[in-house]
BALOBA-1460 file (C-alpha; in Angstrom, 3 decimals):
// residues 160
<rec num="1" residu="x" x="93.345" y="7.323" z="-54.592"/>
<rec num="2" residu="x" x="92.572" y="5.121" z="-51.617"/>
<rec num="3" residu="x" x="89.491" y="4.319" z="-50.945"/>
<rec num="4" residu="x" x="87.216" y="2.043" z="-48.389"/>
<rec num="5" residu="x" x="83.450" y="0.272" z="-49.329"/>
<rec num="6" residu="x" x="82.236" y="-0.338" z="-46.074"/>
<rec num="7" residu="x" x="78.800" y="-1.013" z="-44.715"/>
<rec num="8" residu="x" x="77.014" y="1.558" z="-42.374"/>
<rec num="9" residu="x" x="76.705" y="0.843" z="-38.779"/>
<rec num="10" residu="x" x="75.822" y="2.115" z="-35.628"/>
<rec num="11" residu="x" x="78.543" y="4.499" z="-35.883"/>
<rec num="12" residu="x" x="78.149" y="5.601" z="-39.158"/>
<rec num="13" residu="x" x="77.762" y="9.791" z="-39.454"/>
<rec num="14" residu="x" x="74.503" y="10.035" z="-41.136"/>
<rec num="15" residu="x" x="74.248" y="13.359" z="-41.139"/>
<rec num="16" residu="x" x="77.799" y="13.475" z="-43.275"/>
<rec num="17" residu="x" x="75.561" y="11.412" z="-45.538"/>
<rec num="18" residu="x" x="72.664" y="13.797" z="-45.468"/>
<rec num="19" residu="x" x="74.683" y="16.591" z="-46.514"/>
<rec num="20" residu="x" x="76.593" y="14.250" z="-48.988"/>
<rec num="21" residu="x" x="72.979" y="13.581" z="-51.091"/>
<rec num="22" residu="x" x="72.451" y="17.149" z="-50.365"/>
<rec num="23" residu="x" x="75.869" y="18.603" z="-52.374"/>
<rec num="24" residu="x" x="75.604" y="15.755" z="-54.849"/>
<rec num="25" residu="x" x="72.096" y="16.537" z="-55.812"/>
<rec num="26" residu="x" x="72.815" y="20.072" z="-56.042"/>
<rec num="27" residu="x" x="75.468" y="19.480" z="-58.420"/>
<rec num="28" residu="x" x="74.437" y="16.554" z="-60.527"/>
<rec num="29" residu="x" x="70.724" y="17.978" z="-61.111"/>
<rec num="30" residu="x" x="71.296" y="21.580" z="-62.089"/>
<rec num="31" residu="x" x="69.323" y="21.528" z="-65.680"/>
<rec num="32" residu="x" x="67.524" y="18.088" z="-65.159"/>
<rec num="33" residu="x" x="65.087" y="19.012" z="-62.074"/>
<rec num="34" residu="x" x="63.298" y="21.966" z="-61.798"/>
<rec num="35" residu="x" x="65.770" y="24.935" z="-60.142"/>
<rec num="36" residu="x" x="63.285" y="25.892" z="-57.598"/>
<rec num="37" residu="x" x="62.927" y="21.781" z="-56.463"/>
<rec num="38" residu="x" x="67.082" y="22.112" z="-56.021"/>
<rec num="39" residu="x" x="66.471" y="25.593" z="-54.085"/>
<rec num="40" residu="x" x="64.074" y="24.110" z="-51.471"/>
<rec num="41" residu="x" x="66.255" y="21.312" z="-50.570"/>
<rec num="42" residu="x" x="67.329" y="20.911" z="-47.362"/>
<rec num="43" residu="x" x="69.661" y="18.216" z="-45.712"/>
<rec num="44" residu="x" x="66.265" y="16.973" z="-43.708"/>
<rec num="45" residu="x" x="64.723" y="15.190" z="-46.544"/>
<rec num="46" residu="x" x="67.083" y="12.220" z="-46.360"/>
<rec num="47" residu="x" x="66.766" y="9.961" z="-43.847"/>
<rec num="48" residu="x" x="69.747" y="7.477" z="-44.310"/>
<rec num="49" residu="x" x="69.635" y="6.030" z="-40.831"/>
<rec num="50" residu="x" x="66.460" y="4.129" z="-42.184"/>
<rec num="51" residu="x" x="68.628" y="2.197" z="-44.728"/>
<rec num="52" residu="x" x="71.512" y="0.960" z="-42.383"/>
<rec num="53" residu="x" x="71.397" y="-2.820" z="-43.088"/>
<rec num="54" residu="x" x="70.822" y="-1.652" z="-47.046"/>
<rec num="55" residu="x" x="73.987" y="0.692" z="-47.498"/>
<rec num="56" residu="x" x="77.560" y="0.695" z="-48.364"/>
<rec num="57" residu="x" x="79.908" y="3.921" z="-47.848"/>
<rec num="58" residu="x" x="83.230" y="4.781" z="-49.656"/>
<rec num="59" residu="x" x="85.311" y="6.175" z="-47.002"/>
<rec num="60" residu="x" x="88.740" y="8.457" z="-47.755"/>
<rec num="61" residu="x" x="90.466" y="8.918" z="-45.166"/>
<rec num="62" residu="x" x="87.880" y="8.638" z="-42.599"/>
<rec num="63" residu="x" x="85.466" y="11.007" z="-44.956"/>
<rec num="64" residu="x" x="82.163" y="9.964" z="-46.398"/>
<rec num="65" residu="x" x="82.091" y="10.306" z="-50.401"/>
<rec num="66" residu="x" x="79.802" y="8.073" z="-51.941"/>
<rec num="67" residu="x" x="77.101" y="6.030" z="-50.938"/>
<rec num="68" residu="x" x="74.791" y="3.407" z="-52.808"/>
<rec num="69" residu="x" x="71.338" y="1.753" z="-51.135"/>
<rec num="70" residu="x" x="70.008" y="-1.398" z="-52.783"/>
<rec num="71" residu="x" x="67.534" y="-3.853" z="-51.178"/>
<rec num="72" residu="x" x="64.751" y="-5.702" z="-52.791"/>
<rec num="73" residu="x" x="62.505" y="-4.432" z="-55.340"/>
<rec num="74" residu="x" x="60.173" y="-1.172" z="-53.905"/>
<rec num="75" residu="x" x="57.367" y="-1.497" z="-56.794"/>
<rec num="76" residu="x" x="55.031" y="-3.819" z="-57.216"/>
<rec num="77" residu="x" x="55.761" y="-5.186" z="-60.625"/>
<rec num="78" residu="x" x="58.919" y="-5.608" z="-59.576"/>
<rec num="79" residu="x" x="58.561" y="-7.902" z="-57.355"/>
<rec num="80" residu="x" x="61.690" y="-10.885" z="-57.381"/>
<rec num="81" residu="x" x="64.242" y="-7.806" z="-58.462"/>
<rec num="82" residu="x" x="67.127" y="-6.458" z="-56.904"/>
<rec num="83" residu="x" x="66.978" y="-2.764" z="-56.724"/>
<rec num="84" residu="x" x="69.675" y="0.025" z="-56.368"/>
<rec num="85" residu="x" x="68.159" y="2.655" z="-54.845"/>
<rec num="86" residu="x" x="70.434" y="5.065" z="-54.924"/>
<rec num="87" residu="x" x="74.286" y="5.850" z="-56.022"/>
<rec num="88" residu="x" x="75.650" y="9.031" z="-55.088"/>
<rec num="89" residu="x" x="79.460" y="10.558" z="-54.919"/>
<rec num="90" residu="x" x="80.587" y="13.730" z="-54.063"/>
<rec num="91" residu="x" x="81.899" y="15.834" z="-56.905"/>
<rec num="92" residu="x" x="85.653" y="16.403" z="-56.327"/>
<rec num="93" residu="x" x="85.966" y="12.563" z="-55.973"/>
<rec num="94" residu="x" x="83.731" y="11.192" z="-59.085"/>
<rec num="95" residu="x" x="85.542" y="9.717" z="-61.886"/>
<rec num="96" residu="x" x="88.201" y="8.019" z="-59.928"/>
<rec num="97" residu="x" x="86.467" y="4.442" z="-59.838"/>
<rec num="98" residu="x" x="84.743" y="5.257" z="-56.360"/>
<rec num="99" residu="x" x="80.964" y="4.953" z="-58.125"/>
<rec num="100" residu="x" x="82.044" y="1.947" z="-59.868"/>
<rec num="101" residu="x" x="83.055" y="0.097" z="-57.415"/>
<rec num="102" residu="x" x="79.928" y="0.779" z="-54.832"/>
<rec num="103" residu="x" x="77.995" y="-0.359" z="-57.603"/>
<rec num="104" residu="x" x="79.355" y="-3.187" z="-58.517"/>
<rec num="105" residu="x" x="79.499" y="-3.439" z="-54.504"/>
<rec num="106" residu="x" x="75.831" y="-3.460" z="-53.899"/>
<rec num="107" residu="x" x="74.791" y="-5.620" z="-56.770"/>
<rec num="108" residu="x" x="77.108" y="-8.110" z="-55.578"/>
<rec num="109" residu="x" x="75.491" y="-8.242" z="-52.388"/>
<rec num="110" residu="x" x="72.091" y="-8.169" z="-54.217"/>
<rec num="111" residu="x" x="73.100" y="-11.381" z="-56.532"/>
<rec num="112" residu="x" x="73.304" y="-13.600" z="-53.348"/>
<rec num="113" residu="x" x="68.917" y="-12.991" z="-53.055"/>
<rec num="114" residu="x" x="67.894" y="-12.051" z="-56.876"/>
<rec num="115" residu="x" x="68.971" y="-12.358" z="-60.306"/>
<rec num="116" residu="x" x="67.277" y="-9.910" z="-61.940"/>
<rec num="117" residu="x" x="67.486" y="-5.970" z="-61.116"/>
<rec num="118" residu="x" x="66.051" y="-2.479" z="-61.780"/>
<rec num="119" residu="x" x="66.629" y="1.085" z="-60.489"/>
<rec num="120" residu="x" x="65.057" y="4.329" z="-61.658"/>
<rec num="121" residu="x" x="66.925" y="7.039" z="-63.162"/>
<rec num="122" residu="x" x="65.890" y="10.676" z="-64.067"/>
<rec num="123" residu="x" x="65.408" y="10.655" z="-67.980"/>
<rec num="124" residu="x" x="67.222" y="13.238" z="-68.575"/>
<rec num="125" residu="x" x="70.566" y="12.496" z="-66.641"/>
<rec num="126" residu="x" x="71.972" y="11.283" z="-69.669"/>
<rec num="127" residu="x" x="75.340" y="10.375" z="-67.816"/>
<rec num="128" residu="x" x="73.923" y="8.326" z="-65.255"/>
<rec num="129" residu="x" x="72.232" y="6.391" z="-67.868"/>
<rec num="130" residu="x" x="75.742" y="5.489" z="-69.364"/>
<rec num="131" residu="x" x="77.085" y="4.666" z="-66.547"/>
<rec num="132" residu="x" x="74.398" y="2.168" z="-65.503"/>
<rec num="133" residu="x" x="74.322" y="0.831" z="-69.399"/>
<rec num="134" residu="x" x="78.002" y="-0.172" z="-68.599"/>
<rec num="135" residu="x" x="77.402" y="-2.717" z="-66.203"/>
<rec num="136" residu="x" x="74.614" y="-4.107" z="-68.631"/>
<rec num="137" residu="x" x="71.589" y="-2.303" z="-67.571"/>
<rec num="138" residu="x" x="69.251" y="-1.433" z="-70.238"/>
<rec num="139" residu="x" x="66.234" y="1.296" z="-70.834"/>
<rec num="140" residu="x" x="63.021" y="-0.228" z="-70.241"/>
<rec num="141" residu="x" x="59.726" y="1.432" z="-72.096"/>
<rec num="142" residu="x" x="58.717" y="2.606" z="-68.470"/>
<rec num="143" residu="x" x="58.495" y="5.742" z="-67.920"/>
<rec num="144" residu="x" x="57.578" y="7.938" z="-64.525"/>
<rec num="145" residu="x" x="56.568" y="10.859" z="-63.242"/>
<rec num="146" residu="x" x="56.545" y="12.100" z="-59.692"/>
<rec num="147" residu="x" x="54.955" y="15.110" z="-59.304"/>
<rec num="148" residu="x" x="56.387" y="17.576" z="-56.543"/>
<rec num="149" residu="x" x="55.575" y="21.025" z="-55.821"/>
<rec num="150" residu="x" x="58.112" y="22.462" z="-57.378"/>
<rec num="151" residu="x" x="57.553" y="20.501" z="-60.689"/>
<rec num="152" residu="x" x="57.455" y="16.891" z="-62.202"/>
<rec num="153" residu="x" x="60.360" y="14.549" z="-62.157"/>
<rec num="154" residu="x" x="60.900" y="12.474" z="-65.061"/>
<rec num="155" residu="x" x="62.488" y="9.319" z="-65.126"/>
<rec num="156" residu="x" x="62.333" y="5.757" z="-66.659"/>
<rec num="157" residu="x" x="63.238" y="2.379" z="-65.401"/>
<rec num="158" residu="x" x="66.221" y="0.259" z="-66.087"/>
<rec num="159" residu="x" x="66.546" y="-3.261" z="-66.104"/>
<rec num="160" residu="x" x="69.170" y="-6.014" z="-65.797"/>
């Protein structure tokens, strides 16, 4: 499969990536969040226009399938990390090196400001954890909870 990392622009279609976190959530959280969080979603809770200078794309044949933000660290006691914020592809075109390669994408970028890095990570997706644990990221005893209305999200940090 052919496939482009590119960074977004001016020209990027950020509503193709609003409804890209919108099918990939609805498919990758179905038993980890709360059902009724996943059944209030809308494609208006993402905002990736604010991220622009922070995210790469993978492109296929002109279509948006995956996306990963990164920037510096967003907590406090995190201060000096790199942090993915977020790593996303669409279904029908994970496991075919896309999210592997915007990974290893952003933290590239990242390495030329920090040399240490985090993200969080729902505790119980269980695959996402693997897949960050094969780039050398490890389980940290910190755990979170955000509360929503729908229900809590659990996750726990990782570190590298």
């Amino acid at each position: 499969m052919n496939f482009e990392i590119v960074k977004t622009n001016q020209q990027t279609d950020f509503k193709a990536i609003q409804e890209l976190y919108y099918q990939t959530w609805n498919y990758a959280y179905i038993g980890i969040v709360p059902q009724s969080f996943l059944d209030h979603l809308t494609t208006d809770i993402w905002h990736p226009e604010k991220r622009i200078n922070n995210t790469l794309i993978a492109t296929v044949a002109g279509k948006i399938v995956g996306i990963c933000t990164y920037g510096p660290a967003r907590r406090k006691n995190y201060v000096g990390y790199g942090e993915i914020y977020s790593l996303y592809v669409l279904p029908e075109f994970q496991h075919q090196g896309i999210g592997q390669k915007l990974f290893q994408s952003a933290l590239n970028i990242l390495q030329n400001d920090f040399n240490k890095f985090y993200l969080i990570v729902l505790k119980d997706n269980l695959i996402a954890q693997a897949f960050y644990e094969m780039f050398g990221f490890t389980p940290t005893d910190e755990e979170l909870v955000e509360h929503t209305t729908y229900g809590n999200l659990d996750e726990i940090i990782f570190t590298k």
